[in-house]
C-alpha positions in Angstrom: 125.5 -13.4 67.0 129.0 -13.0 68.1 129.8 -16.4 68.9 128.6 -17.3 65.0 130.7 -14.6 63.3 133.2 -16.1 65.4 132.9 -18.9 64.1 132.7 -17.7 60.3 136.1 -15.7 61.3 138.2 -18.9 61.8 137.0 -20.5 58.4 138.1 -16.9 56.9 142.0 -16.6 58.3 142.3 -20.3 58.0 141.7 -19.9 54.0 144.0 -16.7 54.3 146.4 -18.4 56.7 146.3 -15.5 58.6 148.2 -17.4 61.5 148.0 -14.3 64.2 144.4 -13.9 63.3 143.4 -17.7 63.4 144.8 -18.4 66.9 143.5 -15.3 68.8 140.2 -16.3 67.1 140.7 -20.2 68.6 141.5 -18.1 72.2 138.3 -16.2 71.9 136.0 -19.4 70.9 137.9 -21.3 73.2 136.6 -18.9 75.7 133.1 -18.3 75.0 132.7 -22.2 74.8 134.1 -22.3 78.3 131.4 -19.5 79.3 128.5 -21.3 77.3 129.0 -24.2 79.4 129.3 -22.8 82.8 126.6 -23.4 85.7 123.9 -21.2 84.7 124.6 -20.4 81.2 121.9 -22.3 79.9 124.0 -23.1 76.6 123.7 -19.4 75.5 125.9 -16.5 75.3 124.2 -13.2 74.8 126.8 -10.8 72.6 126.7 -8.5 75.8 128.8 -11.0 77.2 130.6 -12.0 74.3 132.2 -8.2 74.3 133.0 -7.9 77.7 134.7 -11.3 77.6 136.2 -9.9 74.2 137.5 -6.5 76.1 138.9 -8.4 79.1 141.0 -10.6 76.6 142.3 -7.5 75.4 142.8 -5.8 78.3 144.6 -8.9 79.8 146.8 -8.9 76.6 148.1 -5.5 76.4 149.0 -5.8 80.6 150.9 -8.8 79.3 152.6 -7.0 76.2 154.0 -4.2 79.0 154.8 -6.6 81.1 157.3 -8.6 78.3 158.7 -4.9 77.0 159.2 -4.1 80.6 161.5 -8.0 80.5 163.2 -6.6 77.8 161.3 -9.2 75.3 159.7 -6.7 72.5 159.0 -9.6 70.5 156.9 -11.4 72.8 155.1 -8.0 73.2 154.6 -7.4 69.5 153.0 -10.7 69.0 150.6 -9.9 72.2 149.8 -6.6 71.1 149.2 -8.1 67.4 145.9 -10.4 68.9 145.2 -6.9 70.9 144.2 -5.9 67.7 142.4 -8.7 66.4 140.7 -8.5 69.6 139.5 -4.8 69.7 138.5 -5.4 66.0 135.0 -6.8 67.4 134.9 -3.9 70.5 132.8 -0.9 69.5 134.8 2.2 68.8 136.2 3.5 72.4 135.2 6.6 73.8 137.9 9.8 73.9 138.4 11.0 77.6 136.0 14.1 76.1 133.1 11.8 75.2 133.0 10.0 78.4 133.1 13.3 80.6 130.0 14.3 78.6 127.9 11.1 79.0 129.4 11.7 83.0 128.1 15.0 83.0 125.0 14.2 81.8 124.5 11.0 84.3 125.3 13.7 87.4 123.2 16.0 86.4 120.5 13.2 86.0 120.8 11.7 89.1 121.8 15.1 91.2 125.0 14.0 92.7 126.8 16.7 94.5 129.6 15.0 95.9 131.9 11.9 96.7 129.3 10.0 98.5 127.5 9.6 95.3 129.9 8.1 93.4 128.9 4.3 93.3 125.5 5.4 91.9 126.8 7.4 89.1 129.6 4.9 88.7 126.4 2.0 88.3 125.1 3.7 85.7 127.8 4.9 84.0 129.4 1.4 83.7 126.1 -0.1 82.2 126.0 3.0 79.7 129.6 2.6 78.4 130.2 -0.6 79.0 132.8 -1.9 76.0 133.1 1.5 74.7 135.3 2.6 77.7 137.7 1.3 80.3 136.2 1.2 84.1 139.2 2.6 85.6 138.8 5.9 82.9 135.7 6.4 83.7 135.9 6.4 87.7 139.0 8.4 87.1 136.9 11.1 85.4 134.0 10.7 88.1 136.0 11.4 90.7 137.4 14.7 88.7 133.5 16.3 88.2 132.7 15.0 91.9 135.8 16.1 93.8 
């Protein structure tokens, strides 16, 4: 499970005193403790879950990291997009804007969708289909390109 390698990660980059690595490791468990525990959880945390917690970190991060160039503070944005990378390090490879018009291609033609009014059903499957693999707001964008 995620949450176990995880855990085996911290023991790792403590022994290497890999200091960027051990505390975006800390976020992430910190995290996943935090979602293990909520109402309803049940004291699991499927790996599903694990990467879209893991993709929102990094997503979060790298808003942040513009968001300190943009202050002028490039080193504040080079240590945020350093745990970016730690981060995408456990997300599965990301689709190229290509790959993800194929799979959207394919999902049209499976469900027939002809225009705009069909977009939240091809956008329901789609999501669950690529979900960690691409961002939502790529793959509406390319949606609304085939069904315009």
């Amino acid at each position: 499970m995620l949450f176990d390698q995880i855990s085996e990660d911290i023991k790792a980059a403590m022994k290497a005193r890999d200091k960027v690595r051990l505390e975006t490791l800390r976020n992430i468990k910190k995290v996943f403790l935090e979602a293990k525990t909520a109402p309803g959880a049940n004291d699991t945390l499927e790996d599903a879950d694990a990467l879209k917690i893991i993709a929102k970190l990094a997503k979060q991060g790298k808003e942040t990291a513009v968001t300190y160039t943009n202050a002028g503070r490039q080193d504040l944005a080079d240590a945020e997009l350093a745990q970016v990378e730690v981060l995408e390090s456990y997300l599965p490879k990301q689709l190229s804007d290509e790959e993800i018009e194929a799979e959207v291609k394919n999902i049209i033609a499976q469900t027939g969708a002809t225009s705009m009014k069909e977009m939240g059903k091809v956008m329901g499957i789609a999501s669950k289909q690529m979900a960690g693999r691409a961002e939502g707001s790529k793959i509406s964008a390319i949606v609304r390109k085939l069904l315009a």
